[in-house]
N, C-alpha and C positions, 0 to 999 in steps of 0.2 A: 843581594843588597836592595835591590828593586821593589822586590817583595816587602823590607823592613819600613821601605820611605812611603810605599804604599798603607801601610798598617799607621805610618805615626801619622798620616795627612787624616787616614781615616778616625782616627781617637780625637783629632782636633776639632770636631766640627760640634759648634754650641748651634741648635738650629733656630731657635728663636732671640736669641740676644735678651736688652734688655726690651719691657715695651712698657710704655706709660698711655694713659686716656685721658683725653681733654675735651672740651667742649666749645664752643665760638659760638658768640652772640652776634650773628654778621648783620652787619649795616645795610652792605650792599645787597646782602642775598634776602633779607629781612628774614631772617629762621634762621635754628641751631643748626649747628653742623658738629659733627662728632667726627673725633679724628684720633685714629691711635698711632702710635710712635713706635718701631723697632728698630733700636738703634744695634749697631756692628758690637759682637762681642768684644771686638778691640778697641771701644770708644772709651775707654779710662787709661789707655797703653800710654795714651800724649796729653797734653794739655793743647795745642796748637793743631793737630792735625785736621784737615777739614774731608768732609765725606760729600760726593754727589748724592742727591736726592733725589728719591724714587716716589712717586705719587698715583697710588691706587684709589681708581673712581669705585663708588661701589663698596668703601673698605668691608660692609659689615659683612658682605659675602667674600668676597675675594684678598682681604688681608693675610688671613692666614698663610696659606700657600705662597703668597708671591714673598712675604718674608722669608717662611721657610727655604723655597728657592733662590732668591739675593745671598740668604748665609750661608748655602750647601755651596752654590757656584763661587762662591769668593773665596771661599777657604781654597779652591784650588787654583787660583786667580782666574780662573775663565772668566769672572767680570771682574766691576771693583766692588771694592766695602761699600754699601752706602746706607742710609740712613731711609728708612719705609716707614712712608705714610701713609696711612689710606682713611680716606674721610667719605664719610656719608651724609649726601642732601636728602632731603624730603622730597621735592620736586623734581623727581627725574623728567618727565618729558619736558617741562618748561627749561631745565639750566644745562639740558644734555644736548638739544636741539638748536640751529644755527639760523633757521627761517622761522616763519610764521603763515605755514600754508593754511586755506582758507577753512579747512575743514577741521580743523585745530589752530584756529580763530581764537585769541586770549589765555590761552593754557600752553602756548609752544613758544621758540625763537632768541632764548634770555641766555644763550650760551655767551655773549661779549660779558653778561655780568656774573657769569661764573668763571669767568678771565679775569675778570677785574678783580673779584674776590680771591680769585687765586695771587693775584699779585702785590695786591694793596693790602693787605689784611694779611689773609695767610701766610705770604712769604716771611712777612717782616714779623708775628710772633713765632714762627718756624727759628728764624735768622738767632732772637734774643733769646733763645731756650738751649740753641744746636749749633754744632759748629759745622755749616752746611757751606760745601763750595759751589761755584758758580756755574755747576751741570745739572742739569736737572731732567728728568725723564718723567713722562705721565702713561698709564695704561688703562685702557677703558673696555667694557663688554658691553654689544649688542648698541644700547643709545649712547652709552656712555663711550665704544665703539667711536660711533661716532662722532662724538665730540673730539676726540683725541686725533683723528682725521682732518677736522676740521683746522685745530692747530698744526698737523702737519701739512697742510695743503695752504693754508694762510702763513706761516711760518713767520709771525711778529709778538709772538710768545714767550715768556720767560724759558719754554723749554728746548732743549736741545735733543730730543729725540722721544717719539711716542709709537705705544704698542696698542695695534686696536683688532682685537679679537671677535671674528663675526661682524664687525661695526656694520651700522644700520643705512647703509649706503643708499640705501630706495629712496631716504625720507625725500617729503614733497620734489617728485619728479627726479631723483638721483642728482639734485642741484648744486651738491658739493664737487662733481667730476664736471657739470658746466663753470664754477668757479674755475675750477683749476684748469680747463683749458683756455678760459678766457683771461689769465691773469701773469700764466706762469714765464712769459717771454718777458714780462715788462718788471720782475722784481730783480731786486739786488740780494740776492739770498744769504743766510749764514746756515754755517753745513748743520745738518739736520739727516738724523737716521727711523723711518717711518718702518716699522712692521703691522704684514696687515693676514690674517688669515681668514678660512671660510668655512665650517665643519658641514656636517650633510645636511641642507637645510634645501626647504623648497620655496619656488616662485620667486618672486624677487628681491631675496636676498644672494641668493649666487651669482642673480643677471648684473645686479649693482656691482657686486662685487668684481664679477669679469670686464665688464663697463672701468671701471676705475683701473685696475690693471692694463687694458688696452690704453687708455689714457695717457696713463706713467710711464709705457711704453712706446707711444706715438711722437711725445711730447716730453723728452726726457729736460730734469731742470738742473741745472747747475746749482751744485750743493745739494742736492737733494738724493740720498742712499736710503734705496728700498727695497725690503727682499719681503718677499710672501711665503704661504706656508697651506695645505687642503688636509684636512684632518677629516674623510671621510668616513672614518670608524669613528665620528667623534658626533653629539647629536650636540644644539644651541646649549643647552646647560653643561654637559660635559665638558667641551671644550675650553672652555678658560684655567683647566686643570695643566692641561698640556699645551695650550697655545700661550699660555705667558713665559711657561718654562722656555720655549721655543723663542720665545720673542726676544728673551734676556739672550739666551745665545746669540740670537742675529744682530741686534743692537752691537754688541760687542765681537761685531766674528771679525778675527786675526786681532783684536786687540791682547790676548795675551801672548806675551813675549815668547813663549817657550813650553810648548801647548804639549809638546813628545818628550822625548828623552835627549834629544839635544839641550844644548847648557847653553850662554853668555853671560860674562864676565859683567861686573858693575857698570863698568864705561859703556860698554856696550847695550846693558838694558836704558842706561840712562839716556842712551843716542835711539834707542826701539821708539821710547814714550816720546820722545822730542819729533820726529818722524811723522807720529800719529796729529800731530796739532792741525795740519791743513784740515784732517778727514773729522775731527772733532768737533776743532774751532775751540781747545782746551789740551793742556798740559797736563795730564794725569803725573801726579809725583807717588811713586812707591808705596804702598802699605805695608799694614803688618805680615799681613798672609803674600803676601809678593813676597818679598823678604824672607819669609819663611820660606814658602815653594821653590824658588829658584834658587836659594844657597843650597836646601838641603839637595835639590838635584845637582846642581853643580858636585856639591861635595860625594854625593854619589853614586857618581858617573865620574869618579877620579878626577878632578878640577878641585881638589881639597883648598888647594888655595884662593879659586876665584870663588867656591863656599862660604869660607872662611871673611873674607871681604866683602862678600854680601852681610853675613851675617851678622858683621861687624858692627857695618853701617844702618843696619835695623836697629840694632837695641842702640845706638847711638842716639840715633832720630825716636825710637822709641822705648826709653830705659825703666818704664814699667809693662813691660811685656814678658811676662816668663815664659810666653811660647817663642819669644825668639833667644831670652838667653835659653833656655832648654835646648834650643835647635842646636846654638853655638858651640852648646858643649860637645852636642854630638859632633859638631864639623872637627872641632877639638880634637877629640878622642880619635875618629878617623884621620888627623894628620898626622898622630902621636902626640899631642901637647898636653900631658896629662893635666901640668897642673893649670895652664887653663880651660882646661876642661871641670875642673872641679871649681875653680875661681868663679864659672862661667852658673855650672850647677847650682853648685851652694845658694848665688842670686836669684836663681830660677826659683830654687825652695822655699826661699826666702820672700818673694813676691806672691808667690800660688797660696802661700799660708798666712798671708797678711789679708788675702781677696779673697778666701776660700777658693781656688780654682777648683774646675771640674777637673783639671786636668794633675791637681795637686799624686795624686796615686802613681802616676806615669812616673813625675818630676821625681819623686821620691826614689821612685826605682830606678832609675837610671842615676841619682844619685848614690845609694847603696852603692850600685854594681860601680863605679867609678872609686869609690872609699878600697873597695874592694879589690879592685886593679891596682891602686896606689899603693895597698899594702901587700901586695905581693910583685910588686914593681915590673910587671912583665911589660908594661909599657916607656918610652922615652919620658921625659923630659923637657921644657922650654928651655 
């Protein structure tokens, strides 16, 4: 049975969702900004549901992947659904940079107005487009690195957690780790989860980077969860392949409820995510693929019935989703409830064929084989 629940999580993964392109005439930043949108293949399942947002600096290089990765890890809840951005400046060393050292004198230090831009402008046509909840995550490489450092170490940002890959930790004199030791007793923090890694690089980017670690370690801050990562088979370009992937895991490590093959009941997931609020500073509520993962292991690790109640409550909260009526049927079927198992089907068919699903061929088949049970009645009854 293991093996089957492994095979349907595997059929369910859309790796890109949907993605749109847009453009911004920014005020603050004076130049375009280019931004593209991949949103959760589950973002038509609800009209209400809202999704954290992920913000990749750099998108024109590094969007692909880190979408791909948000949709591969979510489908198995190891993170959540959320919605990926990734936009690209013009002027990196001036919006990615936090000072203005002397020898990069008028071309550096404009990082507070690519905060500003991020907040003022960006957020609020993000906000009127998407139904975006109030988490928000930023990931950056090399300068961009360290920008995303910079929010984590100043921690008065829209964001609640940032991935910075290589980040540029040298810049003028490593003055981002004397920030943070001269500031970090006297703030009133909101929790914040910083990943930072280092691939094989030379001179002073590994010194900064062991520098800032010795730091975070010396000087531990309230609210403040940090874990690192050395990717020495990994050169400065490479590594953003594998150090984001890594990032998203640690951002979120023990956030999913039921990571093995153990199960809990609805009540129970719902007291897991209620639990998590101190270490977030946010209420994560259920998605579709939660819902999905944890009924069907429930239901298949013999909890048919705490399955069954998961799965309920999915297509309740999300009743055009035919990957959870599909699921439902299957909890169905394994409890013996034939005919809500077809009740359950039929909707699934009937939704996958209205949106073309990818996953319409599955649907279909497991409807058959259920027609097919029914008339030869070897199953119960409701």
């Amino acid at each position: 049975m293991r093996s089957i629940f492994v095979l349907f999580l595997f059929f369910s993964v859309n790796v890109l969702g949907e993605v749109v392109h847009f453009r911004i005439d920014s005020e603050i930043l004076g130049e375009e900004v280019t931004a593209r949108v991949s949103l959760p293949d589950t973002y038509h399942h609800s009209e209400s549901f809202s999704y954290p947002l992920l913000v990749i600096l750099d998108g024109s290089t590094q969007f692909n992947h880190m979408a791909s990765s948000v949709h591969f890890y979510s489908t198995y809840a190891v993170i959540p659904e959320m919605i990926v951005v990734g936009i690209s400046t013009q002027d990196r060393l001036a919006y990615f940079t936090p000072t203005e050292p002397e020898a990069y004198a008028g071309r550096s230090g404009k990082a507070d107005k690519l905060t500003k831009f991020l907040e003022d402008e960006f957020s609020g046509i993000l906000s009127e487009k998407y139904r975006i909840s109030p988490y928000s995550i930023i990931s950056g490489h090399s300068l961009s690195g360290l920008y995303t450092s910079y929010l984590a170490i100043n921690n008065e940002s829209m964001f609640d957690a940032a991935i910075s890959i290589s980040p540029s930790l040298w810049w003028d004199d490593s003055s981002l780790i004397d920030d943070y030791k001269g500031s970090h007793a006297s703030k009133e923090n909101k929790p914040f989860r910083w990943f930072l890694s280092m691939a094989n690089e030379p001179n002073e980017m590994p010194s900064a980077f062991n520098g800032m670690l010795q730091a975070l370690n010396d000087m531990p801050r309230s609210g403040l969860y940090f874990s690192y990562a050395r990717f020495p088979n990994e050169t400065h370009d490479s590594t953003p392949l594998v150090g984001n992937a890594k990032g998203l895991q640690a951002v979120f490590s023990g956030w999913n409820a039921v990571p093995e093959i153990d199960v809990m009941s609805l009540s129970e997931l719902k007291e897991f995510y209620s639990s998590k609020v101190d270490e977030y500073g946010y209420l994560f509520p259920l998605s579709v693929h939660q819902y999905n993962v944890y009924g069907l292991k429930a239901a298949y690790e013999g909890k048919t019935d705490w399955g069954i109640e998961i799965l309920e409550q999915g297509a309740k909260e999300f009743p055009d989703s035919e990957i959870l009526w599909d699921s439902l049927a299957t909890a169905y079927k394994l409890g013996g409830k034939l005919k809500g198992a077809m009740s359950a089907s039929d909707r699934a068919v009937k939704l996958a064929e209205e949106t073309n699903s990818i996953f319409l061929s599955e649907i279909n088949t497991q409807n058959a084989q259920l027609r097919a049970t029914q008339v030869e009645g070897s199953l119960g009854d409701i």
